[in-house]
FINUPA-146432 format. One record per residue (C-alpha): z, x, y. Coordinates in steps of 0.02 Angstrom, whole numbers, padded with zeros to 5 digits, always signed. Layout:
<nodes>
ZXY ...
</nodes>
This chain:
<nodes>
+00000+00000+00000 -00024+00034+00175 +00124+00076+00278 +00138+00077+00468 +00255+00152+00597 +00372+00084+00695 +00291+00147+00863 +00120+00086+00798 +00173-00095+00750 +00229-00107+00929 +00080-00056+01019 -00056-00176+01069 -00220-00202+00985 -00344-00068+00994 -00225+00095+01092 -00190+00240+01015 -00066+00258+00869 +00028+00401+00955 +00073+00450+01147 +00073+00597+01208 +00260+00651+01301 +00276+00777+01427 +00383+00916+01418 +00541+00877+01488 +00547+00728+01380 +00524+00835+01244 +00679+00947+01307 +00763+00813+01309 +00721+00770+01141 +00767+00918+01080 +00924+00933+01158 +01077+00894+01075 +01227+00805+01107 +01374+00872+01189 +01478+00859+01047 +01383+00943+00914 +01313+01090+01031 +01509+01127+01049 +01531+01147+00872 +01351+01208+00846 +01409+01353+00986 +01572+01350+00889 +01517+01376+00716 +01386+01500+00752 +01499+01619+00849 +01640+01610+00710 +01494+01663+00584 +01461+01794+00696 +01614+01859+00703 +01682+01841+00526 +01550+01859+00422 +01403+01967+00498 +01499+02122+00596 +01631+02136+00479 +01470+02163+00339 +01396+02276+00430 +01383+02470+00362 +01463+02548+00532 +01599+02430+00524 +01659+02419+00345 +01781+02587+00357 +01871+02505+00495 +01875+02325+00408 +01932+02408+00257 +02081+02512+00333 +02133+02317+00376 +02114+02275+00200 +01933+02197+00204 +01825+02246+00069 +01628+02202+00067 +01523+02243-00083 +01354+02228+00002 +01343+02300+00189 +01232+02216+00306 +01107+02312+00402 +01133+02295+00601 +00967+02279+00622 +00992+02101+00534 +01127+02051+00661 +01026+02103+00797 +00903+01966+00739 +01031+01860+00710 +01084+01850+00903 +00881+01853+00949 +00878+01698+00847 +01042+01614+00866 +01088+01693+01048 +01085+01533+01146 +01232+01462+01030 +01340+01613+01030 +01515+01632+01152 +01453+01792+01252 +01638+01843+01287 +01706+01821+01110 +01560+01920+01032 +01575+02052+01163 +01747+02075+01129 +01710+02091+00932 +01575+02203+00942 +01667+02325+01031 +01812+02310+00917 +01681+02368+00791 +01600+02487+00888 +01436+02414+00864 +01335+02484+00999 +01178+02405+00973 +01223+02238+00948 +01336+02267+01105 +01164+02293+01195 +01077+02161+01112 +01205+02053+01158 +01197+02099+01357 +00994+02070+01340 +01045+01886+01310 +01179+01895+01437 +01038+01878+01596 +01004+01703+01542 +01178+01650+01548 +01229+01580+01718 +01401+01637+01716 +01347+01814+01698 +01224+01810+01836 +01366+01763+01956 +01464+01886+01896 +01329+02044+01933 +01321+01974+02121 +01518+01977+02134 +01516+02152+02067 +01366+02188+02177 +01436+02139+02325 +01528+02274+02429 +01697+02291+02525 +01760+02129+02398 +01916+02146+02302 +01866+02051+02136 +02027+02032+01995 +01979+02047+01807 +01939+01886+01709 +01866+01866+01550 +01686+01815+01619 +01651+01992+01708 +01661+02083+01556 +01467+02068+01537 +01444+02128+01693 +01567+02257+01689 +01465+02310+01543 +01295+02310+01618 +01347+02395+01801 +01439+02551+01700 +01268+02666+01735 +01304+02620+01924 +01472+02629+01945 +01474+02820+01853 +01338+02867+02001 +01414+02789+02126 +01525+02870+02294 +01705+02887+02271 +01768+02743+02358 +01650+02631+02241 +01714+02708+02076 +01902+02705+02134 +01863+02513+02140 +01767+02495+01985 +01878+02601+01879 +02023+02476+01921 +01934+02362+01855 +01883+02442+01713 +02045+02467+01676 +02122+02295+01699 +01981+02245+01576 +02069+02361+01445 +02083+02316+01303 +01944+02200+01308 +01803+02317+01366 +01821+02475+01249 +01851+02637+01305 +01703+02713+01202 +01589+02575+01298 +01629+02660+01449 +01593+02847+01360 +01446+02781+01294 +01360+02690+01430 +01427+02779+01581 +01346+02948+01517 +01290+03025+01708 +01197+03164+01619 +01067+03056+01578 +01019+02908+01702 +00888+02841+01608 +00962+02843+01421 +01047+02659+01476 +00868+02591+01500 +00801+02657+01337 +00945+02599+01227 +00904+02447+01328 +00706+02426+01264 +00774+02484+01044 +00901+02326+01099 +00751+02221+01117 +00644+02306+00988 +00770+02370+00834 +00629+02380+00693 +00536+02525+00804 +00536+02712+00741 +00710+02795+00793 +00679+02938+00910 +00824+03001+00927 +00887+02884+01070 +01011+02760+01019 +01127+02867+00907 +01305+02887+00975 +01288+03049+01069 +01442+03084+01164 +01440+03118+01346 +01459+03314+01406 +01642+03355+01407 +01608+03376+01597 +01590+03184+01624 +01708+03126+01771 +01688+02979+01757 +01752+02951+01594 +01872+03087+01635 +01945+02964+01791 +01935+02821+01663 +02044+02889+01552 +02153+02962+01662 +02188+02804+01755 +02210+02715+01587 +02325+02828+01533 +02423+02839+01695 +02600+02832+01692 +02635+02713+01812 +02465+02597+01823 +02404+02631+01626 +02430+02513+01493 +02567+02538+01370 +02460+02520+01228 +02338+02634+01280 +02471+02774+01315 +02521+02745+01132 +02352+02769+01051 +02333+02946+00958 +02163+02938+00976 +02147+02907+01148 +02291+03041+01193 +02206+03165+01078 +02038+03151+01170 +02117+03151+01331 +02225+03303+01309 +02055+03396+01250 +01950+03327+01404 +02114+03402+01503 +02102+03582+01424 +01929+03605+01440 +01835+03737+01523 +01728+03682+01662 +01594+03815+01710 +01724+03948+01618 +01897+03881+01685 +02018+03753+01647 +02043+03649+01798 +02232+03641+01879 +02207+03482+01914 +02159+03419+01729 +02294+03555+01657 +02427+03459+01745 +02388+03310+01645 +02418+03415+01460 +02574+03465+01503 +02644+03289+01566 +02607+03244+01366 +02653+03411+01302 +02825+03475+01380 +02997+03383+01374 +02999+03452+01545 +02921+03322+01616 +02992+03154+01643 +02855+03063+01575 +02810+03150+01409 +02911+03016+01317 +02772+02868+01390 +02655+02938+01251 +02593+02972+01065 +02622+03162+01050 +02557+03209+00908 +02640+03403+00899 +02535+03497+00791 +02389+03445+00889 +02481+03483+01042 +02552+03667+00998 +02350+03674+00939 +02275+03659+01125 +02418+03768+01179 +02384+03899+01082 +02199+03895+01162 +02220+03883+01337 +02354+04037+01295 +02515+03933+01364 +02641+04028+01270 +02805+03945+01354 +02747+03764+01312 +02689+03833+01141 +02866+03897+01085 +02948+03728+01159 +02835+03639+01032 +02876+03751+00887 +03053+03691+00911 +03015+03513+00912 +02900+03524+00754 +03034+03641+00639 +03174+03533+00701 +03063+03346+00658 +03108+03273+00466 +02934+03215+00492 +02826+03383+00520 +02943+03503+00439 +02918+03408+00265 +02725+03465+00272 +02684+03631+00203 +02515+03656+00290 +02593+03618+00467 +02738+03734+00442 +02626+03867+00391 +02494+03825+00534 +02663+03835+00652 +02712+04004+00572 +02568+04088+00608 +02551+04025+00783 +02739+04119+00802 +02682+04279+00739 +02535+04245+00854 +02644+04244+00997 +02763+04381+00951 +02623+04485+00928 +02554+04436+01109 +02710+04456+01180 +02719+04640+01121 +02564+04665+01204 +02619+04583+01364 +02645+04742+01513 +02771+04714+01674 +02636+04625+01752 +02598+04494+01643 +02767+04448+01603 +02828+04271+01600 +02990+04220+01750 +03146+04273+01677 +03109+04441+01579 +03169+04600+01635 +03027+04711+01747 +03097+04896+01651 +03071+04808+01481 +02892+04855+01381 +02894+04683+01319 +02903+04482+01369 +03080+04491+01336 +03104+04312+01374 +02959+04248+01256 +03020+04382+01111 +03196+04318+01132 +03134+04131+01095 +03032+04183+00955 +03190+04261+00862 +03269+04138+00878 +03139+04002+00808 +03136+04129+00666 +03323+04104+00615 +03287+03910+00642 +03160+03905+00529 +03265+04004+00401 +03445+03897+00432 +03344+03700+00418 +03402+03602+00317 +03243+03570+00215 +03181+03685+00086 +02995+03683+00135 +03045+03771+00298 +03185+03881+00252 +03103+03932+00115 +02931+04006+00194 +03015+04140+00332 +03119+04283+00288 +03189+04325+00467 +03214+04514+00430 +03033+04525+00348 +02960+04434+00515 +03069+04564+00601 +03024+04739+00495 +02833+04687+00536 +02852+04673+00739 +02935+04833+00716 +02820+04913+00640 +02679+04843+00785 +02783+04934+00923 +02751+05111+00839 +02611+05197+00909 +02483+05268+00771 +02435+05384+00875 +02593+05506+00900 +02603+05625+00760 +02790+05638+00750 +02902+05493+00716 +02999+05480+00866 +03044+05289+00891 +02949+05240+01053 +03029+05156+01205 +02936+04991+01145 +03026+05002+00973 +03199+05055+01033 +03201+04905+01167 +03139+04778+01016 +03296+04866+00910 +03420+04809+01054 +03344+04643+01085 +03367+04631+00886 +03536+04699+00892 +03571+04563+01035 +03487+04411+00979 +03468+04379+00807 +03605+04328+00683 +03713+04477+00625 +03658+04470+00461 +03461+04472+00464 +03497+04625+00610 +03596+04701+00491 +03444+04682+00356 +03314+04731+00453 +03385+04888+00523 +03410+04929+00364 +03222+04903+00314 +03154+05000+00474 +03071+05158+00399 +03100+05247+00564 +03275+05203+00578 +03332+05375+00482 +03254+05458+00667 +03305+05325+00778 +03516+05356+00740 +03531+05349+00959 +03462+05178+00973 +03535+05138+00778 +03706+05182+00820 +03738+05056+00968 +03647+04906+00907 +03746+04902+00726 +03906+04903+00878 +03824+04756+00936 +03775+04686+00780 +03963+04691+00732 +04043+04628+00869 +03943+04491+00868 +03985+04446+00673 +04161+04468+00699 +04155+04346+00838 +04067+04238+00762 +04186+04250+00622 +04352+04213+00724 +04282+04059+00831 +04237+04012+00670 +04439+04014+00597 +04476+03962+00795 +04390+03810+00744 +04471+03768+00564 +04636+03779+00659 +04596+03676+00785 +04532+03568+00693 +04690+03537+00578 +04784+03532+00732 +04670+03379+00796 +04699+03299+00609 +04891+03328+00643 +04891+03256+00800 +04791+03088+00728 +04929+03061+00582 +05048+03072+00702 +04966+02929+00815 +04920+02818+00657 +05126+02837+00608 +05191+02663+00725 +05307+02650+00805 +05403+02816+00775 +05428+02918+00937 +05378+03103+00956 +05559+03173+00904 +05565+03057+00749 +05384+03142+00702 +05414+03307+00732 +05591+03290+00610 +05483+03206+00512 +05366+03354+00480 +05459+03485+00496 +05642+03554+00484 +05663+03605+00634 +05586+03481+00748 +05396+03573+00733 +05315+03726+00785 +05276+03634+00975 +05469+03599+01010 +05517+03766+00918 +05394+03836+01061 +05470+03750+01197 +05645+03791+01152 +05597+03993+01110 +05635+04008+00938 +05484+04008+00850 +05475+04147+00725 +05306+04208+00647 +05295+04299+00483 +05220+04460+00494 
</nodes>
């Protein structure tokens, strides 16, 4: 049987079976209703963001740290087809946000090639390109924030101050390696061309595109991060990232053109010494720390750090980073030898050959190291074998007799003065060129002894004080008994503090 349309039954006699609509009634058509394009939009984005970028192969080490695992790993070249097709129902904020959780860079840019047909986003570029206007973050500049980073890195001063507040406030929203990555001054037109493999993914790579980081001379990200980190206007969070810290304290030890700038030094050692007031505002991750110090030669900060890591449960467990830390003291002592009255560090003595100061600390981190309390680090120094071998540097090789020189007789009194009694003791008896050296010998075994013996009576000072103290505390746990009654109580004769008073105390020689 025949059948016939609707629309056709109701035309007249002889016109045409079907009309021919414009196009905004076919937009209008098309459209849909309010209600499902909200949970079209809705949908859509929470497909995006749960199911496409945590499959993707550059994300799937980060998902699985948080315990997602993915058998198959989705190209990103599929997700960047996925927002050319599906774009116009996608949140722009919400898949920002995610894609720079994931450090997807190229869907970040595919994602800001759709953003110049939303309305929102076009407002925001003409706020952010207007000058002289104080604009506060909200979540529908971070597009914008996003595509102006190329001009705000070659901007003046006054317009990066600005910007990088923003920037900032944006945190941790807009990612810090966004900024690294598309704020690159070194080359202005890299931006563009990530731009064009945004919009055409299945070309041949050419080497654009890849996550190059930025020269370690980029300001820019240099300012960024150091206004992130700031003490005062940072973010907490931020401050408490290792990652962050760790890239920030390498930025700040840096050689520009050959030097390490003041300016960006002063920053290292606000993390790195307990000198500072703020060093306890961040992550310090100490091996890495002593690490950089060691390279830009900072010997002081260096040796405070050694303390920190031998006296930490935490680092002093690991055998790698207490050998790593050993070395770094022998590194020093050695240095410190080499050190001449010119180059020695405030609070050494001009007439010595030596960095007396730095020497002095070094000894003693020795005998710290040997006295912890856990095995891994007492067990891996012997202080008098540390000792023997730094007095064996100070001989000259070239004399032909065996005179002690003035370098190894000043070590042999700092010894003498500094380290426990027994390891002096030790090692002056391990010095081959102590049999010639009987001047120097003679005094600092004096000094070694006076020192035990010292040592030895505060010691017994101590054990009768303290049985005095637990004397005194039975005697205030007793009631209600006065101090007569105790002292009867004790002793015969009223005890040894009324015996004293009255005269009459007699001592057994």
């Amino acid at each position: 049987g025949m059948s016939i349309s609707i629309a056709s039954a109701s035309l007249p006699w002889g016109s045409p079976a079907i009309t021919k609509k414009n196009i905004t009634e076919q937009i209008q058509d098309l459209e849909l209703d309010s209600h499902v394009r909200a949970d079209t939009c809705y949908l859509t984005t929470l497909y995006f963001t749960h199911k496409l970028i945590p499959g993707m192969k550059s994300t799937a080490r980060i998902h699985h740290s948080k315990g997602f695992i993915s058998s198959t790993y989705l190209p990103e070249d599929e997700v960047v087809d996925f927002i050319k097709t599906y774009g116009a129902y996608l949140d722009l904020y919400t898949c920002l946000v995610c894609a720079g959780d994931a450090n997807a860079e190229l869907v970040t840019m595919t994602l800001l090639e759709m953003a110049k047909y939303d309305p929102r986003h076009r407002q925001a570029m003409k706020g952010l390109s207007r000058a002289n206007v104080l604009l506060l973050y909200e979540p529908f500049l971070l597009s914008a924030l996003l595509e102006s980073l190329p001009s705000f890195s070659r901007a003046n001063e006054r317009r990066q101050q600005d910007s990088l507040s923003l920037l900032v406030a944006a945190y941790p929203y807009l990612k810090p390696w966004q900024v690294k990555s598309f704020a690159s001054t070194d080359t202005p037109d890299k931006y563009v061309t990530k731009r064009k493999q945004a919009s055409h993914p299945n070309e041949p790579d050419k080497g654009v595109g890849n996550k190059e980081s930025p020269p370690k001379n980029n300001n820019f990200y240099y300012k960024y991060l150091s206004l992130l980190l700031h003490p005062e206007e940072g973010h907490d969070t931020a401050r408490q990232d290792k990652s962050l810290v760790h890239e920030w304290c390498i930025l700040s030890t840096s050689k520009i053109n050959g030097v390490v700038r003041p300016e960006r030094l002063q920053n290292f050692v606000a993390i790195a010494s307990k000198e500072n007031k703020t060093w306890f505002l961040y992550h310090r991750d100490l091996p890495m720390l002593l690490h950089l110090s060691m390279q830009i030669s900072d010997y002081h900060i260096a040796t405070e750090l050694v303390g920190e890591i031998i006296t930490d449960p935490l680092y002093c467990s690991d055998l790698n980073i207490i050998s790593e830390t050993l070395s770094y003291i022998r590194t020093i002592a050695l240095a410190s030898l080499e050190c001449d009255d010119d180059s020695q560090s405030i609070g050494s003595s001009l007439d010595q050959p030596f960095d007396t100061s730095l020497l002095r600390r070094i000894i003693l981190l020795f005998h710290m190291m040997a006295t912890s309390r856990l095995a891994v680090c007492r067990q891996s120094v012997k202080v008098p074998e540390e000792l023997i071998d730094l007095l064996e540097h100070c001989s000259e090789e070239e004399e032909v007799d065996i005179i002690p020189t003035e370098k190894e007789e000043a070590f042999v009194n700092l010894i003498s003065e500094t380290a426990a009694p027994s390891d002096a003791l030790l090692t002056l008896n391990g010095w081959e060129n102590s049999a010639q050296a009987s001047s120097v010998i003679i005094p600092s075994l004096r000094t070694s002894l006076i020192l035990g013996a010292r040592g030895g009576m505060s010691n017994e000072i101590s054990c009768n004080l303290l049985q005095i103290r637990q004397v005194r505390e039975e005697g205030a746990d007793s009631g209600d008994l006065d101090d007569n009654e105790l002292n009867k109580k004790r002793l015969p004769n009223g005890g040894i503090w009324q015996s004293l008073l009255r005269g009459d105390v007699q001592i057994d020689k």
